[in-house]
C-alpha positions in Angstrom: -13.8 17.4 -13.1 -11.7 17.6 -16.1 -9.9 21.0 -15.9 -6.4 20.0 -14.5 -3.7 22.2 -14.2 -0.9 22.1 -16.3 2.7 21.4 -15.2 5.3 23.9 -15.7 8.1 23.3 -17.8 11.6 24.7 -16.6 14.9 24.7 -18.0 16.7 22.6 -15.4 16.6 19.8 -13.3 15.4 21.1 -9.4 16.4 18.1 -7.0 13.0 17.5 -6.9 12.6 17.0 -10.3 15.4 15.0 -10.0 14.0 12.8 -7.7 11.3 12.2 -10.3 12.9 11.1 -12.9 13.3 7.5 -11.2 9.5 6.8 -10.0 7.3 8.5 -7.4 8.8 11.0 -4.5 9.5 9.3 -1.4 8.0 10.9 2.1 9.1 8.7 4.7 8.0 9.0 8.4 10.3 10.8 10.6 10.4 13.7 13.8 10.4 16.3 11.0 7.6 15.3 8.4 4.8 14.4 11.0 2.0 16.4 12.3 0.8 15.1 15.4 -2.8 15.2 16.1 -3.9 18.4 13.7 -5.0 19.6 10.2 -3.7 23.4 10.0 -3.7 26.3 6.9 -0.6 27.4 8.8 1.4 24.3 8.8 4.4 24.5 7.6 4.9 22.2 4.5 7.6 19.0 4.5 7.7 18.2 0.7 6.0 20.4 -2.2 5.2 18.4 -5.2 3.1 19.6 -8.4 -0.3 18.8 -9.8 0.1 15.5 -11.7 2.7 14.4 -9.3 3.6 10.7 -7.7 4.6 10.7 -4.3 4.9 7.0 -1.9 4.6 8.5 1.9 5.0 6.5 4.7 3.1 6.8 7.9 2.5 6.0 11.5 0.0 4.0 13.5 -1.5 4.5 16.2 -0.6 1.6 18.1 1.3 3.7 20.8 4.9 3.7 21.8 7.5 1.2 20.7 7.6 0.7 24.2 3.8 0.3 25.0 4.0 -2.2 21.6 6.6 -4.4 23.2 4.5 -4.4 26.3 1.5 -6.1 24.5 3.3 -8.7 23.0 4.6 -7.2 19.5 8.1 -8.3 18.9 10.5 -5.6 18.9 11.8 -6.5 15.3 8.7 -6.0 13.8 8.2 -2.4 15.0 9.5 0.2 12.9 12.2 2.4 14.0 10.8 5.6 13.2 7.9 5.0 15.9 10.6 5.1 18.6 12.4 8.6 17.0 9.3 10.1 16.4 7.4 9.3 19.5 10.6 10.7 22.0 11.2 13.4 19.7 7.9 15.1 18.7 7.2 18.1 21.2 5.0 19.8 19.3 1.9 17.6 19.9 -2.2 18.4 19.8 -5.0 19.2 19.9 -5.8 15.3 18.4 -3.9 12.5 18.8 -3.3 11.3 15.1 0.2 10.8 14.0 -0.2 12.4 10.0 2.7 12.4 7.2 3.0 15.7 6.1 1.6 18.4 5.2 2.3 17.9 1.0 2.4 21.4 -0.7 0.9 21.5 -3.9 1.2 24.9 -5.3 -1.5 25.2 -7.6 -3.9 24.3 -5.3 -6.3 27.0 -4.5 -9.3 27.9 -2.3 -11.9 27.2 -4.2 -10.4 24.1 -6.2 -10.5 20.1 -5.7 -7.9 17.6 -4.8 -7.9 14.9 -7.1 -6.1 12.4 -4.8 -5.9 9.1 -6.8 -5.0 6.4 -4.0 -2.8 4.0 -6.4 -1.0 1.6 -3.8 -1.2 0.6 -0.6 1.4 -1.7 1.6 1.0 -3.1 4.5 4.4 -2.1 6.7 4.4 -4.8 9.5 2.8 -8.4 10.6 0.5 -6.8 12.6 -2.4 -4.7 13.6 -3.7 -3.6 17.4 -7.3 -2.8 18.6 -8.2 -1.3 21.4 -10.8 0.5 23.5 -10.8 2.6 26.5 -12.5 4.2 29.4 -15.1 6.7 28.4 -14.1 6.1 24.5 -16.1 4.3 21.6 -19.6 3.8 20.9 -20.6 2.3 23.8 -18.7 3.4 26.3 -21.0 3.0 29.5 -21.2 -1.0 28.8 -16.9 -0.9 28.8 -15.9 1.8 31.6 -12.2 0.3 31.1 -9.5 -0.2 28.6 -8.4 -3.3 26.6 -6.0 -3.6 23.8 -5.9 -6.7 21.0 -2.7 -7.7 19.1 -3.9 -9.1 15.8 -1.3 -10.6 13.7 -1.6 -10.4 9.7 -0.4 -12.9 7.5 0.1 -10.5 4.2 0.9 -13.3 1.9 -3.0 -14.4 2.4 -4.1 -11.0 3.2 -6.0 -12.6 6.2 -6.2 -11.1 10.4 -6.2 -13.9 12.4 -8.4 -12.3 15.3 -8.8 -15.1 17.3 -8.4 -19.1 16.8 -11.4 -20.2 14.1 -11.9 -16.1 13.4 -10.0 -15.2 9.9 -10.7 -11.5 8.5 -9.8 -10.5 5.0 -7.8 -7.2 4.9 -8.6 -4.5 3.4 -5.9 -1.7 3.9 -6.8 1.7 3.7 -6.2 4.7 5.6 -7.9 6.3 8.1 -7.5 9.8 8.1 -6.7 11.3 4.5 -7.2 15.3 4.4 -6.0 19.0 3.5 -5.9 22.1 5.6 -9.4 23.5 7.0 -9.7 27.3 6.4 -7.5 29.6 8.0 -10.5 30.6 10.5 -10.7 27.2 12.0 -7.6 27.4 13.6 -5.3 24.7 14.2 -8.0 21.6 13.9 -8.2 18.4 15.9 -7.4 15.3 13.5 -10.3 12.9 15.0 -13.5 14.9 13.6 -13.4 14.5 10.1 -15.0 17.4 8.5 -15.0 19.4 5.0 -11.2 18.8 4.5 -12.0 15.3 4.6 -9.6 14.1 7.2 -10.5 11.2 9.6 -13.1 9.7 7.7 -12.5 6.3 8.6 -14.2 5.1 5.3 -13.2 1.3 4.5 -14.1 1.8 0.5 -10.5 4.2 0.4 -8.9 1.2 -0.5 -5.9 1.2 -3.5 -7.7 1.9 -7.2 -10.3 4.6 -5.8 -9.9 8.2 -6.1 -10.7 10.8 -3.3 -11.6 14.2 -4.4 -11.4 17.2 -1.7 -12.1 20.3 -1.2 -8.9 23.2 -1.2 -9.7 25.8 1.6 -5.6 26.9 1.7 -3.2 27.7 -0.7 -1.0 24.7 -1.5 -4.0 21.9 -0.3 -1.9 20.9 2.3 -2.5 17.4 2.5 -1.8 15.1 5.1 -2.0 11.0 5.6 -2.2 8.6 8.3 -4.2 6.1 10.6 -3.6 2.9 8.8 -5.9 0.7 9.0 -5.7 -3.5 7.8 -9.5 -3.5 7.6 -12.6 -2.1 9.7 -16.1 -2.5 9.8 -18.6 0.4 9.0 -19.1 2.1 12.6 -16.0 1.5 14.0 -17.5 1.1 17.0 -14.9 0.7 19.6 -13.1 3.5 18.3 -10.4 1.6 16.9 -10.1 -0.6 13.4 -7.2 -3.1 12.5 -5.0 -0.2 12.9 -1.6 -0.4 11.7 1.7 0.9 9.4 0.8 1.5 5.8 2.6 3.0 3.1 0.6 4.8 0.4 1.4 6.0 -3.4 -0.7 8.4 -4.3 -1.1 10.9 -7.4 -2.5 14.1 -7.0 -4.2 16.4 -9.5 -5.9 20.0 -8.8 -8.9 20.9 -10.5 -9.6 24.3 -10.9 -12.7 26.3 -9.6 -14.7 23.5 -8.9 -15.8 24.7 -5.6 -17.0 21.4 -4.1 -18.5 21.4 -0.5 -17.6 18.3 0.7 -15.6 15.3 -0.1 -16.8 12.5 -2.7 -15.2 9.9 -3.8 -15.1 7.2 -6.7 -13.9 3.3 -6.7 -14.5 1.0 -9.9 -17.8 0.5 -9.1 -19.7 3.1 -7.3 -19.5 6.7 -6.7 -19.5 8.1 -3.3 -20.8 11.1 -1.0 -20.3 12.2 2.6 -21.7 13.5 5.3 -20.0 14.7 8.8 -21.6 16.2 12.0 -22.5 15.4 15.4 -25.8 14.7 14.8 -26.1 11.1 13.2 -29.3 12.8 10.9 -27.5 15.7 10.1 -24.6 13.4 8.6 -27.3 11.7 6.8 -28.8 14.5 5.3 -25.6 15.7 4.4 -24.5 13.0 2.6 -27.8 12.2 0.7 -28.0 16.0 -0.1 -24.6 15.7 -1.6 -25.7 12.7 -3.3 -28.6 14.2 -5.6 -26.0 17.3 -6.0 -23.5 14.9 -7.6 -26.6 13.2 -9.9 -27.8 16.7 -10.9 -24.2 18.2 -11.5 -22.3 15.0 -13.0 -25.5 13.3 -14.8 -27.7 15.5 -15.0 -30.7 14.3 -13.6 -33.6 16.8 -12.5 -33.6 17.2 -8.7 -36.7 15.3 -8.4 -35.5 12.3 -10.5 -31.8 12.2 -8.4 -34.0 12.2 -5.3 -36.0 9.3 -6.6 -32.8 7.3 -7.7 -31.0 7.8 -4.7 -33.9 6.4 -2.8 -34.2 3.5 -5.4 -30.2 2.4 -6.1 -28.1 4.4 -3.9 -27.0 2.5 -0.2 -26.9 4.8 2.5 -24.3 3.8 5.3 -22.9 4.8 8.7 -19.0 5.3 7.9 -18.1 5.2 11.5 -19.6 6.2 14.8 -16.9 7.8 17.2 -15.1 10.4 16.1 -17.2 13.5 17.5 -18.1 14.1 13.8 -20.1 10.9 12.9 -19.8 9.8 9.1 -22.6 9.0 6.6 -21.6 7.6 3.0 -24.2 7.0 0.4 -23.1 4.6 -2.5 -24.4 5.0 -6.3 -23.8 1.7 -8.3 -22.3 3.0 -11.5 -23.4 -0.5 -12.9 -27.3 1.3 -13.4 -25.3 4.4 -16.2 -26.3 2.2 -19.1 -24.8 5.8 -21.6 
């Protein structure tokens, strides 16, 4: 993936080019830059940035009300005041229930191209972090027919979840649901299935360093944020992680005509596939599929040897379990590229 697009170079200073000239562009979390509970080509856009570009956005939980917080035992200081403006503001609501940042125009984005989105920082917003399950919800839902919700408080200085007295959990942050608009034909798409716009993947190896590369099926990308989580284990079985309020930094860069199917992924030490359906096999297949496509394409293996060293080197795991769309990710070791 090495065809980026060039930036243009213009005469004068837009305010958004402005804005640039001091660090990344800020996005912050507000009534009018979130899009609650859908992925949409028609969406209209709350910041458009270029390929190349910087930009810190700021995003929800999905914790619940300020009100429903206080309720469980957060205190009210430690709750940001956007969750209270956008949560009595917001109308426009559905079909999901995800509370996204954006959508991010980036206008040389194209059907047909990737998203580059380089994931360089990740802050955690607040001291804390809820999970919860509820009736008819999560993996195992016959075994819990009712609903019970966990404050777990975060000490961020030693990056620690204290879940319960003598249970310490390292965190992790990453977000959730990272995604661009589905094609125009899908209409306006529920945020919990993740799919081939990437979306709610729930994938714990998105943390800061790694790179996300996704497929554009609307003009502009379209990219939205959210669902922060503090850590999570693969399968998310409950239907919730450490979910909590993250800011993010993230750089994006389109490549042209790549025509990828469905998202990959890179971190320092392994590249990544991914595979989404209903059908836990057909995720599977998906995702290893995608895996000797990448070992063909990017190092040019035969078919027959990239099925072989996927089956040799390459881990195969359940991303998460209960989000209508389950999620395979098989994970190559680039430790084994000697060249």
């Amino acid at each position: 993936m090495n065809k980026c697009v060039a930036l243009a170079v213009v005469a004068f200073l837009t305010p958004y080019q402005a804005a640039t000239q001091g660090g990344p562009v800020k996005l912050d979390a507000s009534p009018t830059t979130v899009a609650w509970g859908y992925y949409w080509a028609k969406a209209k856009p709350v910041l458009t940035v270029h390929s190349g570009d910087v930009v810190q956005i700021q995003t929800e939980s999905t914790c619940g009300s300020t009100e429903k917080m206080i309720g469980e035992g957060v205190a009210a200081k430690d709750i940001p005041s956007y969750n209270a403006d956008i949560y009595r503001e917001v109308k426009d609501k559905g079909p999901g229930g995800h509370i996204l940042t954006g959508p991010v125009d980036i206008p040389e984005a194209e059907p047909g191209d990737v998203l580059e989105v380089q994931i360089l920082k990740i802050n955690l917003d607040v001291p804390f972090a809820c999970n919860g399950f509820g009736t008819g919800r999560g993996f195992l839902p016959n075994d819990y027919p009712y609903s019970r919700t966990k404050i777990i408080p975060l000490d961020r200085e030693r990056m620690l979840g204290k879940f319960a007295p003598g249970i310490e959990i390292p965190l992790r942050p990453f977000f959730g649901s990272m995604g661009v608009a589905p094609p125009e034909s899908a209409g306006r798409l529920d945020s919990a299935p993740p799919w081939m716009h990437a979306g709610n993947m729930d994938n714990k190896e998105l943390v800061a360093g790694t790179t996300l590369y996704i497929p554009v099926h609307a003009k502009g990308a379209l990219f939205e944020v959210g669902d922060g989580h503090a850590g999570q284990g693969n399968g998310e079985v409950d239907i919730t992680a450490m979910e909590t309020f993250l800011t993010g930094t993230f750089r994006f860069v389109v490549h042209k005509d790549e025509h990828l199917l469905w998202p990959r992924a890179e971190t320092p030490t392994s590249y990544i596939s991914m595979g989404f359906s209903p059908d836990l096999k057909e995720a599977t297949t998906l995702a290893v599929r995608d895996m000797i496509n990448f070992l063909v394409d990017k190092k040019h293996l035969s078919r027959d040897e990239a099925y072989m060293l996927t089956s040799v080197a390459v881990d195969v795991d359940i991303t998460q379990l209960v989000d209508g769309n389950v999620g395979v990710h098989a994970m190559c070791p680039k430790a084994i590229f000697t060249k």
